[in-house]
N, C-alpha and C positions, 0 to 999 in steps of 0.2 A: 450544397456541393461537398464531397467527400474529401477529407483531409489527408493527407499522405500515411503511410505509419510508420511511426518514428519506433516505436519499440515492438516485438513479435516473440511470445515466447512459447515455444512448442516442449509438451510434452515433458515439463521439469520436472525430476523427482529429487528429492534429497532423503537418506533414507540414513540415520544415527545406529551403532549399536555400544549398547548401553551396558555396561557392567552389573547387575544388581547383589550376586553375593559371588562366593570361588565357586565356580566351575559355571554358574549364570549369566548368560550373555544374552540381551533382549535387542530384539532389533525395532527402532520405532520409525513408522514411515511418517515425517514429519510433511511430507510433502509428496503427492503420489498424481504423476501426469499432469501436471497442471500448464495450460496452455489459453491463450489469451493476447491481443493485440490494442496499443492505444494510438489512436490516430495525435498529429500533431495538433498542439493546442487545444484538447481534449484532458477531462478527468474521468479515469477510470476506479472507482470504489473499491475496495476489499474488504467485505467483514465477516464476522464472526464470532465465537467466543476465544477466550485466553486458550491456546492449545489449538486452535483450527489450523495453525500456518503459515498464517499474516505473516508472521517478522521473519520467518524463513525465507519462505518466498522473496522479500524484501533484501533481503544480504545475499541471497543467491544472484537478485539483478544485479546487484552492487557490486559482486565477485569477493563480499566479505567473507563469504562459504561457498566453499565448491561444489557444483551440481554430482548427481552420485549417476542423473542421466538429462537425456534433454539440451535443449538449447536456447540460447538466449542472443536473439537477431539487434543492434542498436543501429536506427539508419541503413538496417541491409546486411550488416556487419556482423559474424558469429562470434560475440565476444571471448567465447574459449578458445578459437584459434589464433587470439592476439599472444605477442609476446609481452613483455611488459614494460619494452619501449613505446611501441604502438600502442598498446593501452593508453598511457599517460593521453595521448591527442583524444582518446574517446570518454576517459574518466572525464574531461570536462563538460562532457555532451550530456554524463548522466550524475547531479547532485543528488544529496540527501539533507531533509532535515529532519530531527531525533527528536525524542518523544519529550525529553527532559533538556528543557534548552540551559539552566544552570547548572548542568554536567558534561556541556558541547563547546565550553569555553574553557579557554586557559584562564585563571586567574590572575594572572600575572601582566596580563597584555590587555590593549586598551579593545574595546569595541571595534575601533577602527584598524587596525594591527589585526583583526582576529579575524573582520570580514574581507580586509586585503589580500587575506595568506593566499586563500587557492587561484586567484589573480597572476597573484608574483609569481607560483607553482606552476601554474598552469596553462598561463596565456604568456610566453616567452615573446609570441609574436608582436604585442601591445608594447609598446611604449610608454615610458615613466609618464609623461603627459595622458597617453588615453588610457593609464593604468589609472591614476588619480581621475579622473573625468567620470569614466565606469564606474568607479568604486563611491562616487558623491551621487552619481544617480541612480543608483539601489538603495542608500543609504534613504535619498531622499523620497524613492519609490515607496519605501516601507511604512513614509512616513515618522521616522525616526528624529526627533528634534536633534538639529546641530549640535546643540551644548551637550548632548549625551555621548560623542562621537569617539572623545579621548579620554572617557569614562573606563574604569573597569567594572567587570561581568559585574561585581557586590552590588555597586552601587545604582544596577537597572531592576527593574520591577519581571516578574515572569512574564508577560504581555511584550514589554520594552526587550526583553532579551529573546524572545521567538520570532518578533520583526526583524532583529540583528541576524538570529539564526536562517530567515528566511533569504535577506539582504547576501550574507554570504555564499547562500543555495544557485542565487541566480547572479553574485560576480562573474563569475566563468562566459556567462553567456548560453547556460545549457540548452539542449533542447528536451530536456527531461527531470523530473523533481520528484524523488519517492519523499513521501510527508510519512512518515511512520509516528501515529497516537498523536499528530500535534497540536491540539486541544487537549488531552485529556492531563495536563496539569493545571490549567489555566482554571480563574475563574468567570461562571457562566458570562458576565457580564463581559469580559475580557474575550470570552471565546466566540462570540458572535463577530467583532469586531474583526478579527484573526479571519474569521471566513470569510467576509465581504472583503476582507484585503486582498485573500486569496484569488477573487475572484476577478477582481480588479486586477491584478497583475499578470492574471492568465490573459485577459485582453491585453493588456500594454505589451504585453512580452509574448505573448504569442508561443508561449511553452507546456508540455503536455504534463499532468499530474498525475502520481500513481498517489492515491491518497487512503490510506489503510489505518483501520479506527473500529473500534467495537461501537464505538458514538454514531449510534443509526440516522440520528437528526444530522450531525454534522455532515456526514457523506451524501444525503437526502438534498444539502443546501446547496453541494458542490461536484457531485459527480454526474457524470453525462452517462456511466456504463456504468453496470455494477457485477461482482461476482461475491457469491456468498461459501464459505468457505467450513469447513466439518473436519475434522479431525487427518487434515490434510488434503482433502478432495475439494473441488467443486462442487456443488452440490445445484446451484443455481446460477445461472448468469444469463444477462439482458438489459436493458435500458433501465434505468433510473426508474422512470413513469409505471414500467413495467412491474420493477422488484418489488418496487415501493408502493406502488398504485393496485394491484395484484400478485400478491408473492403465491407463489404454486407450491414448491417444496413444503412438506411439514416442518424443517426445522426453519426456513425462510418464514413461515407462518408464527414459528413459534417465537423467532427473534422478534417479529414486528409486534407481534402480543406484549411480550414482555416491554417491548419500548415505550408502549402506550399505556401501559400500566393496567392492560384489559384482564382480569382478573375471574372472567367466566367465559374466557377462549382458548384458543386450542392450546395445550401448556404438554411439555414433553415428562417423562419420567426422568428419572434421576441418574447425571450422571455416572456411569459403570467405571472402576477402576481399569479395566486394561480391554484395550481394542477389539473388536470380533473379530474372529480370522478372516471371514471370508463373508459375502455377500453383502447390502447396506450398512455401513455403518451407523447410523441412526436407529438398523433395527431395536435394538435392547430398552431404546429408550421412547417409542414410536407407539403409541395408542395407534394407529393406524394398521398396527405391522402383521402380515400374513405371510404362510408357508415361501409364497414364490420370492420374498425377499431377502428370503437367506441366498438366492443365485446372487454373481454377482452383477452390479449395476451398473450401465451406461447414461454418458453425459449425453441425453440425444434430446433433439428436438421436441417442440412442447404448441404445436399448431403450428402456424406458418407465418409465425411474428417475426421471429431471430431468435427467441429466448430457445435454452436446453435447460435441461432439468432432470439430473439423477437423481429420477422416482419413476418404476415403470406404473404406477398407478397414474399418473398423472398426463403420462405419456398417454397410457391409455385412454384415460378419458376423453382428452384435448383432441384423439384420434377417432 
């Protein structure tokens, strides 16, 4: 049975321009049409390399940075036509938790104070009673020992303080959780534990995950969609089974090579310093790459699975 969708977002661009000396003004498309839905209680993947877009994408849903176009639907709702009283009732619908959880804490304030705040901020409607009742069972959802509670940030482990950061994500009661990198400070043994929690909480709570991570295993454990992402494009997107089980794009190829440590497969040429103007981005560095992919390229369908895929080679073929 098909899940509702909680988040919808069409056609985002974010597009920087960048000073580089006097009279040089470079414009960088950080982000170009990017358009994607996640059903409730649903993980949807984003990866890539460092520079593909992830954490844009990520502050754009957040309204940490403002789209340059595009829109972003929350429950139906076009979050830039909010004002920013109206925002506040919808900021609770969408958390975040940050890559580096020993830099998402005040110091000063106890663990419990810290996954309170957005509670007290946010849910006005709650009562001191089912304000403290919520806030003991995320604590306890996390699995977070009691005696850590009225601890500060020092004195919890990285592990111990991403459960906290997690705990605070879903005080609110969201119906949404961007995870930006959160494994990638932890260690390995640390990091696996963090996914089965994840996954675990998405059944208890019933809330949809946008979880973005250059960590191919990690999104592999825990996403249900995935989209693969290039120098601010889509480049791929499809099912888990799909990306991961058969990746069709070359640089979707070349990611999963690299992840595997496969060392006589398809491997890309080296990153070029400054973007191509016009046609695949991938061409410059694309063993694959022939005249007709300097036109430029569309996200279109790739057979009649669901997947798309900007590569008309692929396109072709599947066709």
């Amino acid at each position: 049975m098909t899940e509702p969708t909680i988040l919808e977002v069409r056609n985002l661009s974010k597009t920087y321009r960048v000073r580089r000396s006097i009279g040089l003004v470079e414009t960088i498309k950080a982000a170009q049409r990017v358009s994607f839905a996640v059903e409730r209680g649903r993980t949807l993947g984003i990866v890539g390399e460092s520079g593909s877009g992830k954490s844009t994408v990520a502050r754009c849903l957040l309204g940490l940075t403002p789209l340059t176009e595009g829109e972003v639907l929350l429950d139906g709702t076009q979050l830039g036509d909010l004002g920013v009283r109206k925002m506040r009732s919808h900021r609770r619908m969408m958390q975040m938790v940050f890559q580096m959880p020993q830099a998402s804490f005040d110091p000063t304030h106890t663990v419990r104070s810290s996954v309170a705040q957005p509670l007290r901020r946010l849910r006005p409607d709650m009562s001191k009673s089912e304000q403290e009742e919520r806030l003991r069972h995320v604590l306890t959802a996390v699995s977070l020992g009691e005696e850590l509670w009225d601890r500060k940030p020092a004195a919890l482990s990285g592990g111990q303080l991403q459960r906290a950061a997690i705990a605070r994500a879903l005080a609110p009661d969201p119906e949404l959780v961007v995870l930006d990198e959160p494994t990638s400070s932890l260690d390995l043994s640390v990091r696996g534990d963090i996914l089965s929690l994840l996954q675990e909480l998405q059944e208890e709570f019933h809330v949809a995950f946008v979880f973005i991570s250059h960590d191919l295993e990690a999104v592999r454990v825990c996403a249900h969609e995935v989209i693969v992402m290039y120098l601010g494009q889509i480049v791929e997107q499809g099912t888990a089974e799909q990306v991961f089980g058969s990746p069709a794009h070359p640089y979707t190829q070349a990611l999963m090579a690299a992840s595997r440590f496969e060392t006589d497969s398809f491997e890309l040429g080296p990153k070029g310093e400054t973007d191509p103007s016009s046609g695949c981005r991938l061409m410059p560095r694309c063993p694959l790459a022939e005249g007709a992919c300097s036109a430029e390229q569309d996200l279109l369908p790739s057979g009649t699975d669901g997947r798309t895929v900007r590569c008309w080679k692929v396109v072709a073929t599947d066709h």
